[in-house]
Backbone as CSV, one residue per row, in Angstrom:
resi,resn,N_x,N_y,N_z,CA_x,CA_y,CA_z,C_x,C_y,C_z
1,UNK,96.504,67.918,-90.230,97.593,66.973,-90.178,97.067,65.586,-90.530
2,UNK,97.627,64.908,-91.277,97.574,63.595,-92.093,98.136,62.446,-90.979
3,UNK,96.985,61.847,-90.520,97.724,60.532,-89.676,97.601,59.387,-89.898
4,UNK,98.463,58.919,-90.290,99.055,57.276,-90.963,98.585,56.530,-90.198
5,UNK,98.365,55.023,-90.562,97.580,54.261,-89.806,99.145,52.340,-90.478
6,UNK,99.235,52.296,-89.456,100.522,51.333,-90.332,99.970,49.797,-89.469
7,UNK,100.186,48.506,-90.055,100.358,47.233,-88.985,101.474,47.173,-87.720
8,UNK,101.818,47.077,-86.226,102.595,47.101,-85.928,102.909,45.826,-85.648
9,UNK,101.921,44.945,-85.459,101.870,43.437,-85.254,101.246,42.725,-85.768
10,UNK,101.939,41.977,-86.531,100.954,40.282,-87.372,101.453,38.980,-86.474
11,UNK,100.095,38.527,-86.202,99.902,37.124,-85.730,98.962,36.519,-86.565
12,UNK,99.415,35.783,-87.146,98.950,34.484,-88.332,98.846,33.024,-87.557
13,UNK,98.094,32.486,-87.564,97.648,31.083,-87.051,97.304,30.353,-88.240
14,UNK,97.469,29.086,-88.370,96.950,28.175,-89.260,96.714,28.602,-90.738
15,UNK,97.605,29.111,-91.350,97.428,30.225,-92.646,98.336,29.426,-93.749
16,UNK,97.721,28.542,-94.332,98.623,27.834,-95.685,99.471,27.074,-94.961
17,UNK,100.782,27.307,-95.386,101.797,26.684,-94.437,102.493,27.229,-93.036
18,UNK,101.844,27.898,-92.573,102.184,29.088,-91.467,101.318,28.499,-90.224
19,UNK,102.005,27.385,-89.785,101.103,27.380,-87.928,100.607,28.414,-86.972
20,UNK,102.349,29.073,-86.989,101.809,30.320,-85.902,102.934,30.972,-86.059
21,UNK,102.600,32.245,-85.935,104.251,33.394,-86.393,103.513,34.685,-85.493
22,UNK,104.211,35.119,-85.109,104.346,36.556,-84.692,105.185,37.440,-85.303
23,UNK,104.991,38.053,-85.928,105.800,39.209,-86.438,105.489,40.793,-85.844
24,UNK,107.197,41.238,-85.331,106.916,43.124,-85.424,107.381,43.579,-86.555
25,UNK,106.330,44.589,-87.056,106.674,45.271,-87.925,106.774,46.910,-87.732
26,UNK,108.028,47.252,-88.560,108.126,49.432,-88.044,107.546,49.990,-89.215
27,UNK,107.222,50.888,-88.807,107.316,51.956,-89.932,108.241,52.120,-90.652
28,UNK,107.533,52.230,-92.246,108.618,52.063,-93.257,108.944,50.713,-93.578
29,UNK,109.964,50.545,-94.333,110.283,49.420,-95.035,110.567,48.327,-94.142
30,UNK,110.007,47.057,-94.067,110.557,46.235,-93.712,110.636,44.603,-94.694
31,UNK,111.653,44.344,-94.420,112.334,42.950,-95.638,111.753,41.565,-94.933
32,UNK,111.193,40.887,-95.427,111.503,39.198,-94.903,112.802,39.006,-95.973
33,UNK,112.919,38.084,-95.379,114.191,37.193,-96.070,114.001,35.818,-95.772
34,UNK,114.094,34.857,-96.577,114.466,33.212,-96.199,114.308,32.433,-97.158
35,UNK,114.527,31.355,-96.988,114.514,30.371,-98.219,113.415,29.771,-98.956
36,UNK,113.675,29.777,-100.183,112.556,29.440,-100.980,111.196,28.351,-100.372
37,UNK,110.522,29.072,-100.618,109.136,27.730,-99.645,109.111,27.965,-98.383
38,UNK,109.664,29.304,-98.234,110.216,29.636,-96.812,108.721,30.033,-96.048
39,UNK,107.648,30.629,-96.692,106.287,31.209,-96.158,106.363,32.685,-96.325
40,UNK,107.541,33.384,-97.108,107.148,34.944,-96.840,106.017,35.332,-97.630
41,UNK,105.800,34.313,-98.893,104.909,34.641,-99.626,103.407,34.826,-99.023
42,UNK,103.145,33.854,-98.332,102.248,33.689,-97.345,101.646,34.595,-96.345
43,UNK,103.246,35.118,-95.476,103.019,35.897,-95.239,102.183,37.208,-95.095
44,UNK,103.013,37.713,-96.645,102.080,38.863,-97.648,100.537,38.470,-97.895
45,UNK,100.447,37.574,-98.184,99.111,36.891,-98.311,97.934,37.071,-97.226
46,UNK,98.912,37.257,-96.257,97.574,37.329,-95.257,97.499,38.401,-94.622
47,UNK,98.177,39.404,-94.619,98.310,40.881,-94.942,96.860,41.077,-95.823
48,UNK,97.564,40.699,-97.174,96.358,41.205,-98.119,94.959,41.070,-98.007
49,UNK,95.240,39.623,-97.255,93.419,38.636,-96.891,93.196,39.852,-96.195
50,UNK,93.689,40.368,-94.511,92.926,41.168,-93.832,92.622,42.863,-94.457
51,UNK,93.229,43.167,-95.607,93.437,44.401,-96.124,92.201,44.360,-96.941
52,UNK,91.862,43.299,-97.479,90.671,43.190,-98.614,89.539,43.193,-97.528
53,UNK,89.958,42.582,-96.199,88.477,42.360,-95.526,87.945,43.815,-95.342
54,UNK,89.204,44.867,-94.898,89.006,45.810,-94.240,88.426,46.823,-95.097
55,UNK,88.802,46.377,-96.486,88.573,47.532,-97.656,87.272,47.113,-97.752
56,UNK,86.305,46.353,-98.040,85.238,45.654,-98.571,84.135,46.043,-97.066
57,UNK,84.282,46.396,-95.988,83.990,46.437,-94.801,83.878,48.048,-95.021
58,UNK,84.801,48.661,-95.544,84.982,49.989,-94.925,83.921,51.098,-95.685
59,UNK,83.463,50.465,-96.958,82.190,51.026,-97.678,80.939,50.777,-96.607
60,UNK,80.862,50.227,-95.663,79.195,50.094,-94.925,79.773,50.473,-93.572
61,UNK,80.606,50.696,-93.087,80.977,50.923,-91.514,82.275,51.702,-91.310
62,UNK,82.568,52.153,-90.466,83.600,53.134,-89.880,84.734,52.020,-90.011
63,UNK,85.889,52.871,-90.087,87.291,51.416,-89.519,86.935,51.028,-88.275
64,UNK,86.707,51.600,-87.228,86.425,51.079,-85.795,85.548,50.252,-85.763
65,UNK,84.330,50.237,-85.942,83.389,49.240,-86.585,83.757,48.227,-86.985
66,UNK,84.328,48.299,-88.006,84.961,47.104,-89.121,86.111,45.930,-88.112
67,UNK,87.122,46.901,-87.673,87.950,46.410,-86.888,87.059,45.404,-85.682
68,UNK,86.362,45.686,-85.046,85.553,45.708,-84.087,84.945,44.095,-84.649
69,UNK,83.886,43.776,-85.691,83.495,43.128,-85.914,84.905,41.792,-86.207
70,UNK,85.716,42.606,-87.248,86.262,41.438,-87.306,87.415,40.655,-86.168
71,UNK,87.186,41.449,-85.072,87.935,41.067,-83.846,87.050,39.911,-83.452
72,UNK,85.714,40.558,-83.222,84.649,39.650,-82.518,84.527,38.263,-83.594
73,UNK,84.988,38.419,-84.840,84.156,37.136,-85.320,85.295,35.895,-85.954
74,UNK,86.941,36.352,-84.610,87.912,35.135,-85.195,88.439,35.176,-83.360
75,UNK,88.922,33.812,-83.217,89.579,33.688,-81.748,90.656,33.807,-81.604
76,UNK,91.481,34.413,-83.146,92.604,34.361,-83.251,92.627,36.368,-83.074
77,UNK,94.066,36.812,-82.491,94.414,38.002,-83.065,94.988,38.369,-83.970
78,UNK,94.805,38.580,-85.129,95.369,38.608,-86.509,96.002,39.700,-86.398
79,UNK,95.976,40.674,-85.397,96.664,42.267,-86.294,96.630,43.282,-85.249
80,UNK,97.686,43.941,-84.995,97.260,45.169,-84.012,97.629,46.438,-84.650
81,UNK,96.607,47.327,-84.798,96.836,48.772,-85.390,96.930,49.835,-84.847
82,UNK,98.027,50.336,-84.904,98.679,51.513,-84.344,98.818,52.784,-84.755
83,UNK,98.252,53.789,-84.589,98.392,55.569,-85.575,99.897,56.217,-84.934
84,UNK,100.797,56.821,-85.837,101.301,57.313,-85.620,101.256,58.536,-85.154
C-alpha cells in the first residue's frame, strides 16, 4: 500500500511580503484566492523553498533526518507533515 505524505499546515514568518500566516491545508485541491499583490504568489514560494530543501536533503539522509535537521536549524515552524 502506497502512503501519501501531503502539507497539513504552513506557517510562514517573515517571507517577502508575508509577516506571519498560518494556513490549513486538506488533501487534494486547495485554491488561494485574493487580490493582486495579495501574497499567494509567495505563498507558493515558500512551499517550493521548503520542497527544494527537502529534495536536495533527501539524496544524503532519510526524510526523518532531513525533517529533523531542518526543524533544529530555524525557530520558526515552517510546516507540519502528516501521512495519510
Amino acid at each position: 500500500m502506497e502512503s501519501k505524505v501531503f502539507i497539513k499546515r504552513v506557517v510562514i514568518d517573515n517571507f517577502k511580503s508575508i509577516k506571519h500566516l498560518e494556513l490549513e491545508l486538506n488533501p487534494g485541491l486547495n485554491v488561494l484566492v485574493g487580490p493582486n499583490a495579495g501574497g499567494k504568489t509567495n505563498i507558493l514560494e515558500a512551499i517550493h523553498f521548503l520542497y527544494k530543501a527537502l529534495v536536495e536533503e533527501a539524496g544524503k539522509n532519510t526524510l526523518c533526518t532531513t525533517l529533523s535537521k531542518i526543524l533544529e536549524s530555524t525557530r520558526h515552524n515552517l510546516y507540519e507533515v502528516s501521512r495519510e
